[in-house]
N, C-alpha and C positions, 0 to 999 in steps of 0.2 A: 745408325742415324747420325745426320754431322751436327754440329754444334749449333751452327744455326736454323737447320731445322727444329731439334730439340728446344731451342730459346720459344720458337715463333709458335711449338704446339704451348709450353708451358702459356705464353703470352695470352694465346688464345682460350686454354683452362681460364687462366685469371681473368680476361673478360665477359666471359661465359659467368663464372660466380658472381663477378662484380652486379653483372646486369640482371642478376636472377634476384640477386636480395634490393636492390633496388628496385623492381619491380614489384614488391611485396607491398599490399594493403593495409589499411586497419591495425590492428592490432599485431598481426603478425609483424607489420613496418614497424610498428614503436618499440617491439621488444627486440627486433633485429638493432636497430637504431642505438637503445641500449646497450646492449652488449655490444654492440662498438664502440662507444663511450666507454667502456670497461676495461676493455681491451685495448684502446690508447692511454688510458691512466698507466700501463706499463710501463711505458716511455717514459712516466714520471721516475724522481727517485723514491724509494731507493734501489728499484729495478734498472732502469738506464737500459731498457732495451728499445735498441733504434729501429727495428722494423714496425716495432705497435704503435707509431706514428702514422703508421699508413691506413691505418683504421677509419683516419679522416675522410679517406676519398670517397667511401659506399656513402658517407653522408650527404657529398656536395651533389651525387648521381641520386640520389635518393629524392632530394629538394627537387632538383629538377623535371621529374616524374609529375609530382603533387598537383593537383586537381586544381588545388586552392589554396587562399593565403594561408586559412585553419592549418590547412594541411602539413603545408610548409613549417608554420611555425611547431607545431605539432613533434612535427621530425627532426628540428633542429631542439626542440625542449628536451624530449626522450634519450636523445643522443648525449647533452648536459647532463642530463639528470645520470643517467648509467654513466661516463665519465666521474663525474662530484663523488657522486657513493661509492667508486671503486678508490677514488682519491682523497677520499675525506673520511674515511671509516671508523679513522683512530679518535675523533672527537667524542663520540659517545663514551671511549675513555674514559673521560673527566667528569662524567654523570655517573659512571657507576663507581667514583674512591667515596661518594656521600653518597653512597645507593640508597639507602634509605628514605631521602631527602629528594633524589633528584631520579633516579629510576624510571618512574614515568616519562620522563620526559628521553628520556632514548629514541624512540621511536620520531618524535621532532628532529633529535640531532642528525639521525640517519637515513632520513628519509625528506622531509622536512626544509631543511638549510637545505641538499641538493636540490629539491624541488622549487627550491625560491632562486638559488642561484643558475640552475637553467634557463631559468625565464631569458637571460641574457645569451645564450644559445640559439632559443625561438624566436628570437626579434632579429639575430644574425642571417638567421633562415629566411626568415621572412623579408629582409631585405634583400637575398639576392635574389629570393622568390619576385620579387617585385621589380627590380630590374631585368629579370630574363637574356642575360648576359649570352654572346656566342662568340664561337673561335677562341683564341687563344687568352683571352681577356677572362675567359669566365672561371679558372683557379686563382689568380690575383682579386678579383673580384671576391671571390666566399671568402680569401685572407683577409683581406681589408674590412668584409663587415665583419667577420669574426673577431680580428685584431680591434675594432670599434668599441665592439660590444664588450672587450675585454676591458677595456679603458673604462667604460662605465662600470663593468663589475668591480673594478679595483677604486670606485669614487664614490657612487651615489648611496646614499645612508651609510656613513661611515666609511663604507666599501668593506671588501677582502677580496683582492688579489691575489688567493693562493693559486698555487701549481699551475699558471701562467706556462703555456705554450713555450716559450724560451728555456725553461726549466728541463725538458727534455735532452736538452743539451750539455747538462752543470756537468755529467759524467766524465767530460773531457774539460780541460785547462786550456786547450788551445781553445777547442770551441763557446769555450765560454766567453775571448778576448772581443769578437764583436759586440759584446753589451757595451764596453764602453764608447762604440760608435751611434747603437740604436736603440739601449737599455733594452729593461725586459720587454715590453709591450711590441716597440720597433724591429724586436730581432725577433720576436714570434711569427710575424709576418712571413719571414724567411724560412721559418719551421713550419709553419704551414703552405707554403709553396713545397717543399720539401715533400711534405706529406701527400697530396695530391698528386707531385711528377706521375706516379705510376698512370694515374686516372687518365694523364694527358698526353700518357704514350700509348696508351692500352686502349683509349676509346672509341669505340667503331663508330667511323665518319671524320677521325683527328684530322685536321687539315695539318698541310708542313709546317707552318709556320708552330702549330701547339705542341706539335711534336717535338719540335727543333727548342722551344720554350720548356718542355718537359723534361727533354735530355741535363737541359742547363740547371733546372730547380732537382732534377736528380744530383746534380754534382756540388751542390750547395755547401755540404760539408765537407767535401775535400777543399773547395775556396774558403772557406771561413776557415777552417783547420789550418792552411797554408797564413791565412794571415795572423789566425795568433802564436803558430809556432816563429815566425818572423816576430811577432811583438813579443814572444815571450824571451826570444834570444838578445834583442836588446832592453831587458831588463837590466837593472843594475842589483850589483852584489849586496846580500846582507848588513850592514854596519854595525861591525861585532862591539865597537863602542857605543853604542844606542842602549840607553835605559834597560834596565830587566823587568819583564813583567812575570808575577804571579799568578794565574787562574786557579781556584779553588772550587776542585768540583767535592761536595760535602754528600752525595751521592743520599738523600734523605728521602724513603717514601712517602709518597703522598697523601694516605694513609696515617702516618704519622706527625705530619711535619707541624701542625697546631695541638697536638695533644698536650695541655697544659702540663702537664709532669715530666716532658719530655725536651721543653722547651731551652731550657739549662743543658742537658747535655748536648742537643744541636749547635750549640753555639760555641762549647765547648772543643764539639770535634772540629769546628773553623776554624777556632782558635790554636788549636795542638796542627794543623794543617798546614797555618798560615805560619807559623812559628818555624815546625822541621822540613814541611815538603816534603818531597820524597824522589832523591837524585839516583835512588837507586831506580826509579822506575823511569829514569829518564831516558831519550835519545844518545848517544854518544855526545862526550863535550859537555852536555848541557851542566851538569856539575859544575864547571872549573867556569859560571855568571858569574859576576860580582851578585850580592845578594839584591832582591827586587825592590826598585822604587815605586813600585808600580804592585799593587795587589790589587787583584779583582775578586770577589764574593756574587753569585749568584742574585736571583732576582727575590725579593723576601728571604736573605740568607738571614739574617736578623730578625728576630719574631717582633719588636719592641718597639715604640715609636721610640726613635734617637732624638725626634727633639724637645719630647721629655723629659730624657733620663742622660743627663749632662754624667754623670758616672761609669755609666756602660761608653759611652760614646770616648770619655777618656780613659778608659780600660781598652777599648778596638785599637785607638788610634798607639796607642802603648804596645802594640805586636808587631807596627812597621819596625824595622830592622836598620836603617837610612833614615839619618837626618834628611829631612825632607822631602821623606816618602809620602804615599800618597792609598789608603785605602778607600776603592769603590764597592760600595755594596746597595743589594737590594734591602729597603726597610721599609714597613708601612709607619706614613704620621700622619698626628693629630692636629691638627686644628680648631680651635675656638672659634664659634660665627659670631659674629657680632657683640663680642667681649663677654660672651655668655659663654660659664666654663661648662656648664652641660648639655652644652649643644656642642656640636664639633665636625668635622668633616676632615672625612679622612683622603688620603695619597698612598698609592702606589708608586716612588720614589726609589732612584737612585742618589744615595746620599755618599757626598765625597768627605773623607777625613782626613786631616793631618797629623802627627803624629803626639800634640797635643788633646786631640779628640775633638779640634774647631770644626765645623763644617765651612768646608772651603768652596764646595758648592752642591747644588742641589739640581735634580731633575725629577719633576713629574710627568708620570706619564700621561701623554695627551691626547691617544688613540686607545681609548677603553676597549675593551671587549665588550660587546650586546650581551647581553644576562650572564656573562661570567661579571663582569667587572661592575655592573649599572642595568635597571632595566629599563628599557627607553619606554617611555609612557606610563610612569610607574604611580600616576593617581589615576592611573586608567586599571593597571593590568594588577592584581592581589600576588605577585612574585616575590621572593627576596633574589640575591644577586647567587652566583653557585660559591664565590668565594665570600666568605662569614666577618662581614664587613659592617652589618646591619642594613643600611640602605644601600652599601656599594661605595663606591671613591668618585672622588671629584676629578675631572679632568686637568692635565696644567693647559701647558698656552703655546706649545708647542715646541720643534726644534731647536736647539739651542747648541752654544758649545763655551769652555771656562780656559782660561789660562793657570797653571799653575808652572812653577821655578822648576826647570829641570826636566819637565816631559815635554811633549807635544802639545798643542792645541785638542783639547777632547769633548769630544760629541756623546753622550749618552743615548740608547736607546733603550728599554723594556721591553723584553717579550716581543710580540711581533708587531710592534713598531717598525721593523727592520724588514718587511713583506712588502711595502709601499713603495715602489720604485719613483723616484724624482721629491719623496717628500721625509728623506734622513738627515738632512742639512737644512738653515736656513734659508732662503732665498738671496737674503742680505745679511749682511755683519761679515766678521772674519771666517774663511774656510777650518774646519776644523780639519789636523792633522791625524786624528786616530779616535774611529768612533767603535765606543763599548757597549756592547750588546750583553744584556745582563737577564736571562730568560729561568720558568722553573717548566720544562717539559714534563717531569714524574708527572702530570697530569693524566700523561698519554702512553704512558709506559713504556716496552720494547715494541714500538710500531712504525710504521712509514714515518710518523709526524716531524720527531726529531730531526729524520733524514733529512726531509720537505725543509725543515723551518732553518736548517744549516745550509742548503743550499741559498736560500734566500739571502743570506748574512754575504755566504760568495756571492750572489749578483750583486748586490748590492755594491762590495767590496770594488769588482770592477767597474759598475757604474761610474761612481764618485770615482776614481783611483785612492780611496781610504782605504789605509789597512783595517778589519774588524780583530777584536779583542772577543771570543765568547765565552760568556762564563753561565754555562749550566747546571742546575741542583743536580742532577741524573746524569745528566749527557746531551748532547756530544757539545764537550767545551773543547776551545779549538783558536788559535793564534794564525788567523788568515791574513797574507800580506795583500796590497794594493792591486794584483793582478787575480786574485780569488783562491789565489792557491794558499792547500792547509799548510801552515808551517811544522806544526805540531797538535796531536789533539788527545784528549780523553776517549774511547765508549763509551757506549750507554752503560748504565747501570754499574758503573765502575769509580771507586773511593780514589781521590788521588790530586795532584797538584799538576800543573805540569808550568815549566819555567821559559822562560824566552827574549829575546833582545826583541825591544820593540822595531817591527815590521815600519820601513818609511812612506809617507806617502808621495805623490808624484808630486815633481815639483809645481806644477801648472793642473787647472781643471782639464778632465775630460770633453771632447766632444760633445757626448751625453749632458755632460755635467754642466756644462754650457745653456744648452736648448730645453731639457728637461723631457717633458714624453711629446714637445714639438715635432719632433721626426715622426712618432708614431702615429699622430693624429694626420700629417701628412702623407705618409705610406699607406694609410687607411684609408682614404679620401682618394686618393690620385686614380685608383682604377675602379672607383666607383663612377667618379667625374668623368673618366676615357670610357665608361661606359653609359653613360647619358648621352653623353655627347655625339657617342658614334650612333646611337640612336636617333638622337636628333635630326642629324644630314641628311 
C-alpha cells in the first residue's frame, strides 16, 4: 500500500470515529463529551501532550448535530465539566490537610467548582449553536466564542482563569514567545484553531478553501515556534553584574505549618537557610555570586503578624548579609478597625524588609481566594474561611510596585494573583522591573497544580516581558527571566535555596503589555461578526 493511500484510509478511519461520537445522543453524547474534556486536559501541564488537544474537534461536530439550543449548551457544559475535573483534581487537596473540618466539602471542590465553571463552555456552545456557521468560518468561529467565554471565566466573580487554552503550549520556550503578541486569552485562539485543523481537513463535505484553512491552522506551531525561536535568538545575555537574589524554599508541610509548637522552629529553618544556602546544590558558577541583595521567603513563610512584633522583624532583617539588602516575605497582619484593639482585620501580605527590620514596603493581597481566603456572602452562608483566620482576610487595593536603592522596580504578587493575565501590573504609575511571586502550594501536594500555577508565572512573565522571582513553601520556586524561561529552579517537595543574578526586564513594554486582553476580545469577535454578516447578505 503507498503512502498516500495508507494516509487517506487512516484519514477516512478518523472520520468515520469522529462522526460516529458525534452522532451520539442523550446521555451517551454527555458522557462522550466528557471524556473529551478529559482527554484535552492532557495537553495541560504537566503532561504537555500536543495531540490531546485535538479532543476539541468531536466537540465543535457534536454542537452542530444538536437539535436545540439545550442541547447545545448541554454539550459544550459536559465537555467543561470533564475538561475542569481532569484539570483541577488537585484542589480537593486542600480540603483534605483539615479533613476533619473541611472533608465534606470535597465532593463540591471536585465536582462542584467544575460544574459552575463549565457553565462558560455551554454558553460557548450555545453560541456557535446559534449562529450556525458554514464553510471555512465555522472552526474560527467555536475559537472565538470559546476564546469569549474564556475571558468571562477569567473576570466575572472574581474570575479564575486557570489552565487557559494557551497553557497547552508552556512545554516549549519558543512556543510560549507569542504570548507577548496575544497573551494568554489571544494566543488560545490560535491553540484552538490548532485543535480543530484535523476536523477541517477530515470533514466530509470540506470545501477547498477549509481545507486549505486547515492545512495552515495545522501548521500553527511550527509558525509560532519559528517565531519565538527568532525572538529567543535576539535575546540579550545575562548581566552577570545584576543584584543576587535568594529564593528560600523552606519545603514545610501543610499539615504542619500552623502547629503552635512548631512555629519557632519553621522560622528557624528560614533563618539557618537564608543565612548558609546551600552552593553545594547549586548549578555550576552559582557559588562564585556575590552574596544576595535580594532574599525572597515564601508566601506565610513567617507565621507572625510583623507589624506587631517590631523584634522579630528586627531579628529577619539582621540575616540580610548586604548593606542594603532587601528581604521579601510572606506574613499575615493585623489590624485594628476603627482604633478598637479587639477588633482587627487581618492581610495576607507581602512584607518587605530592610536590613534594620523597617518595612520598606508592603503588599496585600487583593485577589482572595472564594472560601479559602473569605467567604463571599458570609451573613448569608454559616462557613468559616479553609485557612484559620477567623472571618478570613481583608482584600488590599490592588497591583502595585516599590522602589528600593540598588534593585529593580518590584511588583509583588501572592499565590495566584499571578493566573490573571493583563491584571499583574498597574494600569498606571511606573512599570515594575521584576515582579515576585510569593506562593505556599503544600496545599496541593505532589499534583499537576504546582506545575499548572508555575506555568502561569511563565506566561505571565512573557506577557509583561518581567522577569518573575518564585518563591514557593514546597515547590517549584524557580528564577524566570523576561522571555518565560526557568533560569534556575527548586522541586516539589525538596529543602533548599537556590541563588541567581537577577533576570533584566525588556527595555520597552510588550505588544501585550500595551493593549492588554484588547487583541483577545477582538480575535473573538471578528469571526463571529464575518459570520453574522455573511449571513446577513
Amino acid at each position: 500500500m503507498s503512502t498516500a493511500a495508507a494516509a487517506a484510509r487512516l484519514g477516512a478511519g478518523a472520520r468515520t470515529s469522529i462522526n460516529r461520537l458525534a452522532a451520539l445522543t442523550g446521555i451517551r453524547n454527555l458522557a462522550v463529551m466528557a471524556a473529551s474534556g478529559a482527554v484535552a486536559a492532557l495537553a495541560l501541564p504537566p503532561f504537555g501532550l500536543l495531540p490531546a488537544i485535538f479532543a476539541f474537534a468531536p466537540l465543535m461536530l457534536s454542537v452542530e448535530r444538536r437539535q436545540s439550543w439545550g442541547g447545545a449548551f448541554a454539550t459544550g457544559w459536559a465537555f467543561a465539566f470533564g475538561h475542569h475535573v481532569a484539570g483541577l483534581y488537585w484542589i480537593s487537596n486542600a480540603l483534605l490537610v483539615d479533613g476533619d473540618r473541611f472533608a465534606w466539602a470535597v465532593p463540591f471542590a471536585a465536582a462542584g467548582l467544575p460544574a459552575g465553571l463549565a457553565l462558560y463552555g455551554g454558553l460557548a456552545a450555545l453560541l456557535y449553536f446559534r449562529l450556525q456557521p458554514r464553510g471555512w468560518l465555522r472552526a474560527p468561529a467555536f475559537a472565538g466564542a470559546w476564546s469569549l467565554a474564556e475571558i468571562l471565566r477569567g473576570t466575572v466573580a472574581t474570575g479564575f482563569p486557570w489552565n487557559l487554552p494557551a497553557s497547552a503550549w508552556t512545554f516549549s520556550d519558543a512556543l510560549m514567545q507569542p504570548l507577548a503578541l496575544f497573551g494568554a486569552y489571544g494566543y488560545g485562539f490560535f491553540v484552538l484553531l490548532f485543535a480543530f485543523s484535523p476536523l477541517m481537513l477530515l470533514r466530509r463535505g470540506s470545501g477547498r478553501t477549509e481545507r486549505w484553512v486547515g492545512a495552515g491552522c495545522l501548521l500553527l506551531p511550527v509558525v509560532f515556534a519559528g517565531y519565538g525561536v527568532w525572538r529567543l535568538d535576539s535575546a540579550s545575555e545575562p548581566d552577570a553584574s545584576a543584584p543576587t537574589v535568594r529564593v528560600v524554599q523552606g519545603n514545610v508541610p501543610q499539615r504542619d505549618k500552623w502547629k503552635p509548637d512548631m512555629l519557632r522552629g519553621h522560622l528557624a529553618k528560614y533563618a539557618m537557610l537564608t543565612r548558609l544556602g546551600r552552593a553545594d546544590a547549586m548549578p555550576a558558577g552559582i557559588a562564585e555570586l556575590p552574596p544576595p541583595r535580594l532574599v525572597v521567603w515564601p508566601e506565610t513563610a513567617v507565621p507572625y503578624a510583623l507589624n506587631r512584633e517590631p523584634e522579630l522583624a528586627a531579628y529577619l532583617g539582621s540575616l540580610l548579609r548586604v548593606p542594603g539588602g532587601l528581604l521579601m516575605t510572606g506574613a499575615p497582619l493585623r489590624e485594628p478597625v476603627g482604633g478598637d484593639a479587639n477588633k482587627s482585620r487581618n492581610f495576607n501580605a507581602v512584607v518587605s524588609l530592610d536590613p534594620a527590620g523597617a518595612m520598606a514596603a508592603r503588599h496585600d493581597k487583593f485577589h482572595l481566594v472564594p472560601f479559602g481566603e473569605y467567604v463571599p456572602f458570609s451573613e448569608w452562608l454559616p462557613l468559616g474561611p479553609v485557612v484559620r483566620t477567623g472571618s478570613g482576610f481583608t482584600a488590599g487595593t490592588g497591583p502595585g510596585s516599590f522602589a528600593y536603592p540598588g534593585l529593580p522596580r518590584i511588583g509583588a504578587l501572592i499565590c495566584y494573583e499571578v493566573i490573571f493575565p493583563g491584571a499583574v501590573t498597574a494600569s498606571g504609575g511606573p512599570r515594575p522591573e521584576l515582579l515576585v511571586n510569593v506562593t505556599n502550594d503544600a496545599w496541593f501536594g505532589a499534583s499537576s497544580g504546582p506545575y499548572q500555577h508555575l506555568a502561569a508565572a511563565r506566561m505571565r512573565a512573557v506577557e509583561e516581558g518581567i522577569p518573575v522571582i518564585r518563591a514557593a513553601n514546597t515547590g517549584i520556586s524557580a528564577v524566570i527571566d523576561a522571555y518565560g524561561r526557568i533560569r534556575v529552579s527548586l522541586p516539589l517537595e525538596e529543602t533548599g535555596t537556590i541563588d541567581s543574578s537577577l533576570p533584566a526586564a525588556l527595555p520597552s513594554k510588550t505588544p501585550y503589555a500595551r493593549v492588554r486582553n484588547s487583541t483577545a476580545i477582538l480575535l473573538g469577535f471578528l469571526p463571529l461578526l464575518a459570520v453574522f454578516l455573511r449571513r446577513s447578505v
